[in-house]
Backbone bond lengths (Angstrom), bond angles and torsions (degrees), N, CA, C in turn:
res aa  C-N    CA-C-N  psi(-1)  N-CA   C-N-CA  omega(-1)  CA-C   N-CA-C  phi
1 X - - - 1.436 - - 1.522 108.51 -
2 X 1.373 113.05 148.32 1.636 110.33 -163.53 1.513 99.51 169.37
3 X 1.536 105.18 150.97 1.476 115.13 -153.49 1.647 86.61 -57.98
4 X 0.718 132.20 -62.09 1.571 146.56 -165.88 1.547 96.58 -6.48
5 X 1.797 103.55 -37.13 1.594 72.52 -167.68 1.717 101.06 -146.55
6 X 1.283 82.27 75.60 1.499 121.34 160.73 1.512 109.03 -95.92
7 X 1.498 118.11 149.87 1.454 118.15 -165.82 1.345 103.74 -81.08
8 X 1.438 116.93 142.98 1.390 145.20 -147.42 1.819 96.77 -123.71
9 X 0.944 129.82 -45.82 1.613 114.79 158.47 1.429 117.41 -116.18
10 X 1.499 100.09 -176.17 1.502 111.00 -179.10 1.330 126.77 -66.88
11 X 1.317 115.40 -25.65 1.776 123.88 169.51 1.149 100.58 -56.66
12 X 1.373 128.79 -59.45 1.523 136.66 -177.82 1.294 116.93 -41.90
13 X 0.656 116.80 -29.11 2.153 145.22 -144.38 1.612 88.52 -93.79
14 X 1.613 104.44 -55.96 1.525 101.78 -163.03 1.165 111.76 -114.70
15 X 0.909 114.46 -0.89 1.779 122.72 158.26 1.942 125.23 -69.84
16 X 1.730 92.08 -24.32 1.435 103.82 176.69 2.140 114.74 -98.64
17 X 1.489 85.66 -3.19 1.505 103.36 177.56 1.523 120.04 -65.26
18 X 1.716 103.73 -24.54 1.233 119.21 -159.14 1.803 89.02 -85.03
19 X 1.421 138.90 -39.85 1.425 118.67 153.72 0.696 120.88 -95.42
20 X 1.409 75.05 165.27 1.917 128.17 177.64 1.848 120.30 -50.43
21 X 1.314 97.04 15.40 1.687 97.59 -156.62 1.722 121.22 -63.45
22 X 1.720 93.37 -42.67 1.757 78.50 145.62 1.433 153.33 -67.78
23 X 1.775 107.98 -20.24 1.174 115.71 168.16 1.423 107.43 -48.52
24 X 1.724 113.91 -65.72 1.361 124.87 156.56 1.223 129.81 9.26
25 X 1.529 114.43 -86.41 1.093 152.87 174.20 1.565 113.94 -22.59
26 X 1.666 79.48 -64.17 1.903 98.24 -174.08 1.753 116.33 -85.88
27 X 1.777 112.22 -26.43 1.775 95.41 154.89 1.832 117.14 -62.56
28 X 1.644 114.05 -36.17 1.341 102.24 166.73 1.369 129.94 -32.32
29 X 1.858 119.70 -64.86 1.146 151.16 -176.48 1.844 96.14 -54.78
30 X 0.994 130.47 -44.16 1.321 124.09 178.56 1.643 110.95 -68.39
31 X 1.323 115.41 -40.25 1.946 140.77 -172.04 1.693 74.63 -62.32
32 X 1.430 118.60 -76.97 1.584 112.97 179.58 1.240 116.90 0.35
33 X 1.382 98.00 -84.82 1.498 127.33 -125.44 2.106 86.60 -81.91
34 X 1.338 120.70 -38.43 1.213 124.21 -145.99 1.599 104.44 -91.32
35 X 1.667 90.51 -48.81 1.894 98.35 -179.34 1.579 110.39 -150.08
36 X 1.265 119.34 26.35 1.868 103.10 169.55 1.473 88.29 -152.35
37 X 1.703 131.47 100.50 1.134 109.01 -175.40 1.856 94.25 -97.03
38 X 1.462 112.17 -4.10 1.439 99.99 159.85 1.258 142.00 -48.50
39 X 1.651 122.46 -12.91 1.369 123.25 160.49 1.217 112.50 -90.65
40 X 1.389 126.54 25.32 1.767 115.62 -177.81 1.218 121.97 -59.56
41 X 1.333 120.10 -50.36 1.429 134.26 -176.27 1.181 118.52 -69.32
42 X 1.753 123.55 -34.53 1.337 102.41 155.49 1.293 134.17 -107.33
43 X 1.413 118.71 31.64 1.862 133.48 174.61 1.751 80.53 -95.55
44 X 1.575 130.79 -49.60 1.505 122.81 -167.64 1.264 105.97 -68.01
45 X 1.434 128.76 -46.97 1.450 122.89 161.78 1.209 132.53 -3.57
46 X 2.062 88.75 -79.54 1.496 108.22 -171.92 1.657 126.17 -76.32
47 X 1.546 90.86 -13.88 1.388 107.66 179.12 1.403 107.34 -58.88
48 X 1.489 132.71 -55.16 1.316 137.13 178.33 1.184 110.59 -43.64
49 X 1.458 140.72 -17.00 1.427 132.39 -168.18 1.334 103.39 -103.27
50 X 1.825 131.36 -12.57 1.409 118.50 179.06 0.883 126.73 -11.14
51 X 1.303 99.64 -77.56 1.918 107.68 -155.97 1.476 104.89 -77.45
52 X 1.279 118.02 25.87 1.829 121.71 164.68 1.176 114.77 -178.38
53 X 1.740 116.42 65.06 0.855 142.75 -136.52 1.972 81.84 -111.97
54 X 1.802 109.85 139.63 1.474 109.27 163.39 1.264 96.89 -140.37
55 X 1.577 100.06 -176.28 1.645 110.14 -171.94 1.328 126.03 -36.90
56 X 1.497 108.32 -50.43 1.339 125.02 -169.99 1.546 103.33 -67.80
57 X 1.204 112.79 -20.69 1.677 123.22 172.32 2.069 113.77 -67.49
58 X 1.287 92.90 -52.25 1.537 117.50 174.69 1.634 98.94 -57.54
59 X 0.971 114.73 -51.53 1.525 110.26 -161.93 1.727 112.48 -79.74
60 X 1.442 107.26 -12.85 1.519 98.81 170.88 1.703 116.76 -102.88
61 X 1.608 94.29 14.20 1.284 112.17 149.73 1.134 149.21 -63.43
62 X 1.739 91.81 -57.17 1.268 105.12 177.70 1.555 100.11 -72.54
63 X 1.557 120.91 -36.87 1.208 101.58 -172.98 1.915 141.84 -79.10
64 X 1.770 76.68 5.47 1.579 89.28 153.34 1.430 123.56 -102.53
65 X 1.422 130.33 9.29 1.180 131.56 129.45 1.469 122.59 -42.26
66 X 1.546 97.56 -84.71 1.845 108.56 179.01 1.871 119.25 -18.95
67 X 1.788 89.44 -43.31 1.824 103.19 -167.52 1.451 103.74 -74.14
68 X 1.864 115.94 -23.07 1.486 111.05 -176.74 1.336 93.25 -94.51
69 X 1.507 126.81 -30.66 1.906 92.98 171.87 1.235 120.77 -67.09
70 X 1.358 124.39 -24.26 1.610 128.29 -171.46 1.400 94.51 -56.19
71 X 1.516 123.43 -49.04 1.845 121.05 -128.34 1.594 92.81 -121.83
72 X 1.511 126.39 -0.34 1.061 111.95 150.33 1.696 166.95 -8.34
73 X 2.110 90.78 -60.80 1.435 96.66 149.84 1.326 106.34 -82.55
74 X 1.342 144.67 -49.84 1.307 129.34 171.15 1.501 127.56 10.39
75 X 1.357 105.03 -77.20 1.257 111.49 175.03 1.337 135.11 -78.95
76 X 1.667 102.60 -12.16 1.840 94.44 171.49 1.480 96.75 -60.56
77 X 0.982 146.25 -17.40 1.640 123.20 -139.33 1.878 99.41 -105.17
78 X 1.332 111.50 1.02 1.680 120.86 -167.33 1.440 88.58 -85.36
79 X 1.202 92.85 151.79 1.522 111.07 178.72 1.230 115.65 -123.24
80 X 1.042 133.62 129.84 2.038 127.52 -159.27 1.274 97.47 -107.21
């Protein structure tokens, strides 16, 4: 991930308007902070790209979704 590919025109601009990706972003950052601090590094990552946020931004979103439904039971079973 890298400025490089942040959206470069206005279609881009408002085509990525239509999500939620900061909403996103910031229930992640709470999932963080409360009970998986194993996604820190890449919720802080993606966080830097908000405010010019593109697909390729969205998609390592969702795919830190996918990794918290996979690993779900995972973590009930840790003991602190």
């Amino acid at each position: 991930m890298s400025s490089k590919q942040c959206p470069k025109s206005e279609n881009e601009k408002e085509e990525m308007q239509n999500i939620s990706c900061s909403s996103t972003v910031g229930s992640l950052m709470y999932v963080m902070v409360c009970t998986r601090p194993d996604i820190a590094h890449v919720v802080g990552v993606v966080s830097r790209f908000l405010a010019n946020s593109r697909k390729e931004h969205w998609q390592v979103v969702k795919w830190i979704l996918r990794y918290l439904k996979g690993t779900s039971r995972v973590f009930m079973f840790w003991k602190w």
